[in-house]
C-alpha positions in Angstrom: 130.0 59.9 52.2 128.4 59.5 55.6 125.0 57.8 53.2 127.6 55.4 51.8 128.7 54.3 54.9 125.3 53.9 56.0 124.0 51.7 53.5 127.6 50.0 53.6 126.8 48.8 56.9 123.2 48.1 56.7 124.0 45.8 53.5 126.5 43.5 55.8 124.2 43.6 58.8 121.8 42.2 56.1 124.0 39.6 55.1 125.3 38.5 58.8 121.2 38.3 59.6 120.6 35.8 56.1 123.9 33.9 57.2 122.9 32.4 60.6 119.3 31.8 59.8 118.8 31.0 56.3 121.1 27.7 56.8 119.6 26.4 60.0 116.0 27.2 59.0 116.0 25.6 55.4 119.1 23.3 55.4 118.8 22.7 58.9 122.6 23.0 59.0 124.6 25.5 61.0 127.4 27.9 59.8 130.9 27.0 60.6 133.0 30.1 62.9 135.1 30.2 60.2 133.4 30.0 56.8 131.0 32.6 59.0 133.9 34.8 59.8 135.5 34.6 56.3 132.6 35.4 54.3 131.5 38.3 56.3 135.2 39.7 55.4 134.4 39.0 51.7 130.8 40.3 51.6 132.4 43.5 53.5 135.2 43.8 51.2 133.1 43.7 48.1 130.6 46.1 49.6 133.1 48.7 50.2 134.4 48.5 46.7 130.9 48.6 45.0 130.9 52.0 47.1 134.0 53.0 46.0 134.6 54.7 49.6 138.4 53.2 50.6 140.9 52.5 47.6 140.4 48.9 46.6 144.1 48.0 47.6 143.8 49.3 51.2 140.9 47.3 51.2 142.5 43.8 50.3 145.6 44.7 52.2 143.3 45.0 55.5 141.0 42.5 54.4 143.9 39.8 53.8 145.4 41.0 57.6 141.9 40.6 59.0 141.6 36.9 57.9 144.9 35.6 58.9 143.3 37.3 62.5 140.8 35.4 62.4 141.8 32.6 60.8 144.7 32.1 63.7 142.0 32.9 66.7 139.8 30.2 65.2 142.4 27.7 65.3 142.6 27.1 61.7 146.3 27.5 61.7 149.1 28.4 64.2 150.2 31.6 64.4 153.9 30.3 63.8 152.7 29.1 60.3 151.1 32.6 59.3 153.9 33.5 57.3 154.6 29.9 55.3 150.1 30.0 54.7 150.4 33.8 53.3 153.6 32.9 50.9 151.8 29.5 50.1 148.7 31.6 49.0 150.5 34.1 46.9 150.6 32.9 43.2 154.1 34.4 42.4 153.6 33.6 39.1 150.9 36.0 38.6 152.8 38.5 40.3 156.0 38.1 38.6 154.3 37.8 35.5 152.7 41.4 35.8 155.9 42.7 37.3 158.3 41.8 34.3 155.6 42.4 32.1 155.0 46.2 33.5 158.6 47.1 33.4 159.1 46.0 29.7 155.9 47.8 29.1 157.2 51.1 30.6 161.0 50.7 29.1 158.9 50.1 25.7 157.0 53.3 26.5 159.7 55.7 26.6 160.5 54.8 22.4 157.1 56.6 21.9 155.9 53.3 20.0 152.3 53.2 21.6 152.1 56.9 20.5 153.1 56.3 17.1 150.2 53.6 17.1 147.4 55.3 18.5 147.8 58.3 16.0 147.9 55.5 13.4 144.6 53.9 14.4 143.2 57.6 14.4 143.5 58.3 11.6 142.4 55.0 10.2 139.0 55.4 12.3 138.9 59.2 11.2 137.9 60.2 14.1 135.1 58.1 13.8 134.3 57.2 17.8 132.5 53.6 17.0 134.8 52.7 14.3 137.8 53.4 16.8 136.1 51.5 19.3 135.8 48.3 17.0 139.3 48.8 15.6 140.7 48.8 19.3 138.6 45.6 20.1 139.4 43.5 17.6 143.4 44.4 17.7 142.8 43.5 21.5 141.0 40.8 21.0 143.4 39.2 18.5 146.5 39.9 19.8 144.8 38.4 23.2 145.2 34.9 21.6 148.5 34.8 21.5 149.8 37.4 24.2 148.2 36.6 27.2 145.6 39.4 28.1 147.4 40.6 31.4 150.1 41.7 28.5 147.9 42.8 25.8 146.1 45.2 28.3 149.2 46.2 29.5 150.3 47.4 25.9 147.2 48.8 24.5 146.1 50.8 27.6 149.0 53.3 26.6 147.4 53.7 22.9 143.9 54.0 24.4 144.6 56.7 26.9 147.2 58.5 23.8 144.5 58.5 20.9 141.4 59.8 23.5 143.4 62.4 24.5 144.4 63.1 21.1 140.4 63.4 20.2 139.8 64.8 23.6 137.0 62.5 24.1 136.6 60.3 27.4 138.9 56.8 27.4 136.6 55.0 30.4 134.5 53.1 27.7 137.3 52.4 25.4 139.2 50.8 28.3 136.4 49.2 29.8 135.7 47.3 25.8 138.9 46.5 25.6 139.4 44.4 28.8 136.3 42.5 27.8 137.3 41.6 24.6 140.4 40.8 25.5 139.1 38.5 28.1 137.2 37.2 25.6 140.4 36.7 23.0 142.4 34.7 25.6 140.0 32.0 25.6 140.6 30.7 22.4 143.9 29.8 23.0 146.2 27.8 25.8 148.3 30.7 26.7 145.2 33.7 25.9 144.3 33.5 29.3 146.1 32.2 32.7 143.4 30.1 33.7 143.9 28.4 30.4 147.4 28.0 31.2 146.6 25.9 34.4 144.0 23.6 32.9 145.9 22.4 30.0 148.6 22.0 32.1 146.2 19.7 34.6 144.5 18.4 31.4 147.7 17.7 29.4 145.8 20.1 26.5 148.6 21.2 23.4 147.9 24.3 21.8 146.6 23.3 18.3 143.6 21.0 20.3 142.7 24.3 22.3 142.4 26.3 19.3 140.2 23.8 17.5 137.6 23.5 20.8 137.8 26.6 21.7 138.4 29.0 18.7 134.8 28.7 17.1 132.9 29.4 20.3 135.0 32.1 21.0 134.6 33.8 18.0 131.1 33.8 17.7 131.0 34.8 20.9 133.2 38.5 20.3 131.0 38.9 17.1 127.8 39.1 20.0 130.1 41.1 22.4 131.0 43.5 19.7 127.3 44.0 19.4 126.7 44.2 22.8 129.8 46.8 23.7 128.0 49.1 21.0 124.4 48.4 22.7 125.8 49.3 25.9 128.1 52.3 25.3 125.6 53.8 22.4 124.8 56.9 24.6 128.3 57.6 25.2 130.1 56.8 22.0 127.0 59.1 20.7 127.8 61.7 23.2 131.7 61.6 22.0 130.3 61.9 18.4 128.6 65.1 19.4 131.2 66.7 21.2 133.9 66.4 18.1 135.3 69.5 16.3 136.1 68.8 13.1 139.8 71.0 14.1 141.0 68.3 16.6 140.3 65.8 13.7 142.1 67.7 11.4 144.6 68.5 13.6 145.6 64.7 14.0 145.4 63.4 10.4 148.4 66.5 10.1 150.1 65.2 12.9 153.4 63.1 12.5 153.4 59.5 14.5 157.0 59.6 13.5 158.0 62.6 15.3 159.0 61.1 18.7 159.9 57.4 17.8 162.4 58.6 15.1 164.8 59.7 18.0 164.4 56.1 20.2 164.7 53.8 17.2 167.5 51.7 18.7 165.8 51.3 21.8 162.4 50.4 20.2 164.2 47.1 18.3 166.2 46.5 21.5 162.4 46.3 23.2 161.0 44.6 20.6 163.0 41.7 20.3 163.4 41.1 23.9 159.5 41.2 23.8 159.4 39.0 20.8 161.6 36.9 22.5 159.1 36.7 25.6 156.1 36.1 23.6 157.6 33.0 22.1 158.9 31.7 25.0 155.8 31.8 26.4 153.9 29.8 23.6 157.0 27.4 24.1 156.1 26.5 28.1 154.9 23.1 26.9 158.7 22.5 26.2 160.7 24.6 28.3 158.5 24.3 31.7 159.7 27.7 32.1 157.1 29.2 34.5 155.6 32.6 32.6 156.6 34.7 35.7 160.7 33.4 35.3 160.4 34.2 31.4 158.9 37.8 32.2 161.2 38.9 35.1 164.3 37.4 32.9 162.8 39.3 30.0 162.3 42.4 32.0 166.2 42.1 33.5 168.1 41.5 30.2 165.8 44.5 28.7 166.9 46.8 31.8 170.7 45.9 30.9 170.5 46.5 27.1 168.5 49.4 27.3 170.5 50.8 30.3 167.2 53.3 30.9 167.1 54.9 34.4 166.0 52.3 36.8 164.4 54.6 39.3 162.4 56.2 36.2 160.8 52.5 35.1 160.5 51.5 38.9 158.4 54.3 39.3 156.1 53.3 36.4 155.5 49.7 37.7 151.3 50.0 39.3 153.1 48.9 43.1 148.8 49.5 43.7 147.5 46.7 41.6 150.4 44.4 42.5 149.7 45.0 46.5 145.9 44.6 45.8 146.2 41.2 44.1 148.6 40.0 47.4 145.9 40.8 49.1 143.2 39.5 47.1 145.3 36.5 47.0 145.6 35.8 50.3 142.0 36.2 51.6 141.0 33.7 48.8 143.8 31.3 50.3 141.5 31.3 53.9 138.3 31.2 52.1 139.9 27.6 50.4 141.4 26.4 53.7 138.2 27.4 55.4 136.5 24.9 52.6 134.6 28.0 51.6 135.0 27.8 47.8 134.9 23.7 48.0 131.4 24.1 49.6 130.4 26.2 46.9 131.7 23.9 44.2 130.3 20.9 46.0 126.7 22.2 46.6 126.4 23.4 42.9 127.8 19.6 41.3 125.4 17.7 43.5 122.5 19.6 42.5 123.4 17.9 38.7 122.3 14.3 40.0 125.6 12.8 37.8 124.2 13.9 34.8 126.8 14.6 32.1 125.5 17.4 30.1 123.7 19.2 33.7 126.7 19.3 34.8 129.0 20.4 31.9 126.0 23.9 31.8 126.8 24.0 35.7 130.1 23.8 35.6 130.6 26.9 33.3 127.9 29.1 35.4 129.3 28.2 38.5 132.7 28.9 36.8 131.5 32.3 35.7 129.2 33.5 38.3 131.9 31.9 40.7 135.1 34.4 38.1 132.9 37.5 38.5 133.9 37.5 42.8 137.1 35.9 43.1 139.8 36.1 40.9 139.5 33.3 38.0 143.1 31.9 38.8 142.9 30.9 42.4 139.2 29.4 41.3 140.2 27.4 38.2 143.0 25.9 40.5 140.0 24.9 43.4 138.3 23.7 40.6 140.9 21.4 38.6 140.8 18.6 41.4 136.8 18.9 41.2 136.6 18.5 37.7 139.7 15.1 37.7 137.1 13.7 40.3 134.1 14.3 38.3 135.9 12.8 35.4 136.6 9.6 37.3 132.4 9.0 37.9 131.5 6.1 36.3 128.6 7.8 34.5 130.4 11.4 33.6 133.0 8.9 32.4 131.0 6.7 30.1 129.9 10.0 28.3 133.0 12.1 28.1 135.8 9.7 28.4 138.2 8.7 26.1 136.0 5.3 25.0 133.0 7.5 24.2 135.2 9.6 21.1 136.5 12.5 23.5 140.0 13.3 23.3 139.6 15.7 26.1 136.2 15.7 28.6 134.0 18.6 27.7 134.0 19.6 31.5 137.6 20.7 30.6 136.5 23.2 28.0 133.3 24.5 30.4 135.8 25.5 33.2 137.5 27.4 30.6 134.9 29.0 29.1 133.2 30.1 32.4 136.3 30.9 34.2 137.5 33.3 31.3 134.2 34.9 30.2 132.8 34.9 34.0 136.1 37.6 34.6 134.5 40.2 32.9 131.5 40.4 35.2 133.2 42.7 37.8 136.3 44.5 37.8 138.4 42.3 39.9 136.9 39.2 38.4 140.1 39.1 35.8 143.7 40.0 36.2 143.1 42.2 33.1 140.4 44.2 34.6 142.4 45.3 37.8 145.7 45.8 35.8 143.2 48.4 33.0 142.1 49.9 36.3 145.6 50.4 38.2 146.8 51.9 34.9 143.6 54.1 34.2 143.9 55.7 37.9 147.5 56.0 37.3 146.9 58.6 34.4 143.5 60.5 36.1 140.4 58.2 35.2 139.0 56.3 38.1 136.7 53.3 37.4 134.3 52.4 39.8 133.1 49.1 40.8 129.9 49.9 40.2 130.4 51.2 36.9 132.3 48.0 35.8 129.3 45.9 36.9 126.8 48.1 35.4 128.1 47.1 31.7 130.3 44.1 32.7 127.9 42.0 34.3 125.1 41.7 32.0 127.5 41.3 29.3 128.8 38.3 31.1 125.4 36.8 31.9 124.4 37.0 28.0 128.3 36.3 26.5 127.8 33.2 29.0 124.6 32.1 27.8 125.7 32.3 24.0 128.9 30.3 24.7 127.2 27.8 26.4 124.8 26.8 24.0 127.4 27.3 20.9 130.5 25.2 22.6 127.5 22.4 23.6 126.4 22.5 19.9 130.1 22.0 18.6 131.1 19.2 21.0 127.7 17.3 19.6 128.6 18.5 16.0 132.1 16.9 16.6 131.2 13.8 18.0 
């Protein structure tokens, strides 16, 4: 512990050292107080969680206290507007969304449904670790393009965790697959992934012209990630191979999936249409304007009432943890943005593309990604939707991807998304998806690291990233 905290320290010294002399020296600019202060508090926090030595919401909760500190002593806001800047920087949306969402989850629990499922998909795989592993994915995956991942994690976790311990074989790389996948899944579609939700709002993009955009790209991209999850898990799935006994396989192909969710069947159809109910309300928000959050909370409250389920019980299921560490999260991203922090960033990158169209549609989705794999893809893709109406207002970028030139949407709409949702998986609290798997995981005994995450996640990203790029560039050409 004491060698963690060693190198934990050296690394930021390191950083503080790079920070005030690498911009004077070769930019010849200096460092602002502020965007110093505030990026020495990110840097820090995402050393201490790549050494996993302080739980990852205690981190955020201090790390969001620290830069509203600072933040007030610099003079970037009055300490009388504290409170208004930290509610302004919260996106309730998120939070309601996983909130509903995790208490219809845990009502939909106590039927035994996700039980019944994962002894089904058992027995289809046989025991068979790799072909359980691709029959998770792909349900993930596809039920990811029309159930927002945040959701579909939320459901399948459950299964996951009930099948491994069926087979007694380690659910770490299961999990881990799944979130990337379904991260992968929700871009296809408007309401796949939330960052998808805000730029065809911004864009004024329907669901069908998502689809057709994004659907091919994405699924040539999970038919390389599929490859790539068995590339990078082949010791372990062939570890779990090993350790099988040909009893526990027997054992579950006996076993009745029945047994529990024969005594809950009126509360499983009760659950299942108010979730139903959800789901298409959700695919409706083009025509309702119903925010997802107000659907999922309303969802979550008529389903407590019907079900009449003891609240304390599903309170006490709701991950408090991951909900406390995205506030947190949340809030430190909302000073790095009113610092200019993230603007900077964006800024810098764009310039570099001289005003060239297609430079800065490949940009715009590394910077998206590289940008998703540090701070959560929502509050990013928000910073970045004003960037990308600007960009689409240059009279060059214009001439090439405007409406005149045979575009329905600009292609720099479609990079954002790809980066922003692929650029997720690259660390564990680059996606909503990733920190709700790993709330839930810890909940039930199996801690994921963030060093682990990045050890798979990261160069899956970088090559998933590459791929997409040059397929979605390839279909935009073939199109027009």
């Amino acid at each position: 512990m004491h060698k963690k905290y060693s190198i934990g320290i050296l690394l930021i010294a390191i950083y503080i050292v790079i920070l005030f002399t690498i911009p004077p020296l070769v930019f010849e600019k200096s460092v602002t107080p502020i965007i110093a202060g505030i990026t020495v508090i990110m840097v820090a926090i995402y050393v201490l969680l790549g050494l996993d030595i302080i739980h990852r919401t205690a981190i955020a909760i201090f790390g969001a206290i620290l830069s509203i500190i600072l933040a007030i002593v610099l003079g970037s806001f009055q300490a009388e507007n504290s409170l208004d800047f930290v509610i302004e920087s919260i996106d309730f949306n998120t939070i309601g969304l996983l909130l509903g969402m995790m208490i219809m989850v845990a009502i939909l629990g106590e039927t035994g449904v996700f039980h019944q499922v994962g002894i089904k998909l058992g027995k289809i795989s046989k025991g068979n670790v790799w072909i359980l592993m691709l029959l998770l994915c792909t349900f993930t995956s596809v039920a990811s393009m029309f159930v927002d991942n945040v959701t579909t994690i939320l459901l399948m976790i459950p299964v996951t965790l009930s099948i491994t311990r069926t087979l007694r074989i380690h659910p770490i790389p299961f999990i881990m697959a799944q979130v990337m996948v379904s991260n992968i899944g929700g871009a296809a579609t408007l309401i796949g992934d939330p960052p998808n939700i805000l730029i065809g709002s911004a864009a004024g993009i329907d669901f069908n012209s998502f689809l057709i955009y994004m659907g091919p790209t994405i699924a040539i991209v999970f038919g390389f990630s599929l490859l790539l999850i068995k590339l990078f898990f082949k010791k372990e799935l062939k570890v779990e191979q090993k350790l099988e006994q040909q009893e526990d396989i027997q054992q579950l192909m006996h076993r009745d999936e029945n047994a529990i969710l024969i005594h809950h069947k009126g509360l499983l159809i009760k659950s299942l249409i108010v979730l139903i109910g959800v789901i298409i309300l959700f695919s409706l928000q083009t025509i309702t304007h119903l925010e997802v959050s107000i659907v999922a909370i309303g969802g979550a409250a008529v389903l407590l009432i019907i079900s009449r389920v003891s609240l304390e019980k599903i309170l006490h299921e709701v991950d408090w943890a991951t909900l406390l560490f995205f506030v947190g999260l949340f809030v430190i991203v909302g000073v790095a943005e009113h610092a200019g922090l993230i603007n900077i960033l964006a800024n810098l990158a764009l310039d570099i593309t001289g005003g060239n169209p297609w430079v800065t549609f490949v940009m715009v989705i590394w910077l998206a990604g590289i940008a998703s794999a540090f701070v959560d893809n929502i509050p990013f893709t928000t910073t970045m939707i004003p960037l990308i109406h600007t960009l689409n207002g240059d009279p060059t970028i214009a001439a090439s991807f405007g409406s005149e030139s045979g575009y329905q949407f600009s292609p720099l709409w479609w990079a954002l998304a790809l980066g922003a949702d692929l650029g997720g998986n690259g660390t564990l609290i680059g996606s909503s998806a990733g920190v709700v798997a790993a709330g839930l995981s810890e909940k039930f005994g199996h801690h994921i690291s963030f060093t682990r995450w990045i050890r798979i996640g990261f160069p899956l990203m970088l090559i998933t990233l590459a791929i997409g790029t040059v397929v979605l560039y390839g279909f935009l050409l073939f199109l027009h």
